[in-house]
C-alpha positions in Angstrom: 0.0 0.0 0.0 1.4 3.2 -0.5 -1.1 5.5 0.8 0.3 8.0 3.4 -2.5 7.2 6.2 -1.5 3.4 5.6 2.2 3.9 6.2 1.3 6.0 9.0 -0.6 2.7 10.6 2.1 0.8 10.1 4.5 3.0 12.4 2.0 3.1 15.4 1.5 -0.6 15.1 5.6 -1.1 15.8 6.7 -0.7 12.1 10.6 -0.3 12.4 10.3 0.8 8.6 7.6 0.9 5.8 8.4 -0.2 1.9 6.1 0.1 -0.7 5.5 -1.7 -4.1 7.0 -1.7 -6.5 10.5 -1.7 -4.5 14.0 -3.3 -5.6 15.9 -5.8 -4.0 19.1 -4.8 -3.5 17.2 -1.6 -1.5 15.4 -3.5 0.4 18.0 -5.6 1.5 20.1 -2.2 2.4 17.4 -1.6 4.5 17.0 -5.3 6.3 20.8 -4.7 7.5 20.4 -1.4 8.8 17.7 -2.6 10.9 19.1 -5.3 12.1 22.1 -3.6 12.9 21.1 -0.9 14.5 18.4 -3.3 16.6 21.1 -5.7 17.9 25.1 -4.4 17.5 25.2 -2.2 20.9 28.5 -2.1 21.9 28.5 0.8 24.6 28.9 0.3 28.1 26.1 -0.6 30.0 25.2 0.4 33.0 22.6 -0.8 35.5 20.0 1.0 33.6 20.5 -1.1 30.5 19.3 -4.2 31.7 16.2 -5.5 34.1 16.5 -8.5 35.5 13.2 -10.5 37.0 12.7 -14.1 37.4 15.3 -15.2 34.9 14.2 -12.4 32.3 16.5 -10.2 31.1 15.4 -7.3 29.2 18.4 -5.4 27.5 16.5 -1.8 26.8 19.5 -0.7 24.2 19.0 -3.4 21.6 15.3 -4.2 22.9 16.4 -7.6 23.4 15.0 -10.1 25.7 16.2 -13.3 27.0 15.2 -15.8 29.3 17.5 -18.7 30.2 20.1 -17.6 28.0 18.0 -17.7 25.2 16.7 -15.1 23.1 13.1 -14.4 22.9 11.6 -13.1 19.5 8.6 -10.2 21.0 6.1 -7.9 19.0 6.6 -4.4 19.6 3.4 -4.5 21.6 4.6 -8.0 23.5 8.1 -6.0 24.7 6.5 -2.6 25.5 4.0 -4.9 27.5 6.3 -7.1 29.2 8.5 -3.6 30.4 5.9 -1.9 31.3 5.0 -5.1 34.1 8.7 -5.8 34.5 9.1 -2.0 35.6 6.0 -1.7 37.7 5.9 -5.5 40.2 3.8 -5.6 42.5 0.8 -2.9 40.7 -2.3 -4.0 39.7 -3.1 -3.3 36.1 -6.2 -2.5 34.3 -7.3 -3.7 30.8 
């Protein structure tokens, strides 16, 4: 689709990006590897604000990675901001 108020959607559902038809490989691929490194090669220091820990889930707020048991968990914009949200807040009850 390549209406504005669709690509608009797409960023408020979690859309790291938004590419519209008719689009050429090697771009889209050019933009695959920016994503993905920018999503997962952090390689500041972190401090004790970079990471939660609860329960055996770690959630690494830089790269917006989450792992439990060592191993990596694949989350929906919507499932991470979620699971923060509760991981930040124990204890509170939440409404729907």
């Amino acid at each position: 689709r390549v209406d504005e108020d669709d690509t608009l959607l797409g960023f408020e559902l979690g859309a790291d990006d938004y590419v519209t038809k008719p689009y050429r490989p090697p771009i889209l691929l050019a933009r695959v590897k920016r994503l993905m490194e920018s999503r997962y090669a952090y390689t500041g220091e972190l401090s004790n604000e970079d990471i939660l820990t609860r329960n055996g889930i770690h959630v690494h707020f830089p790269s917006r990675t989450v792992t439990v048991d060592e191993e990596k968990i694949g989350l929906t914009h919507t499932e991470y901001e979620i699971l923060t949200y509760l991981m930040q807040n124990p204890g509170i009850i939440i409404t729907r």
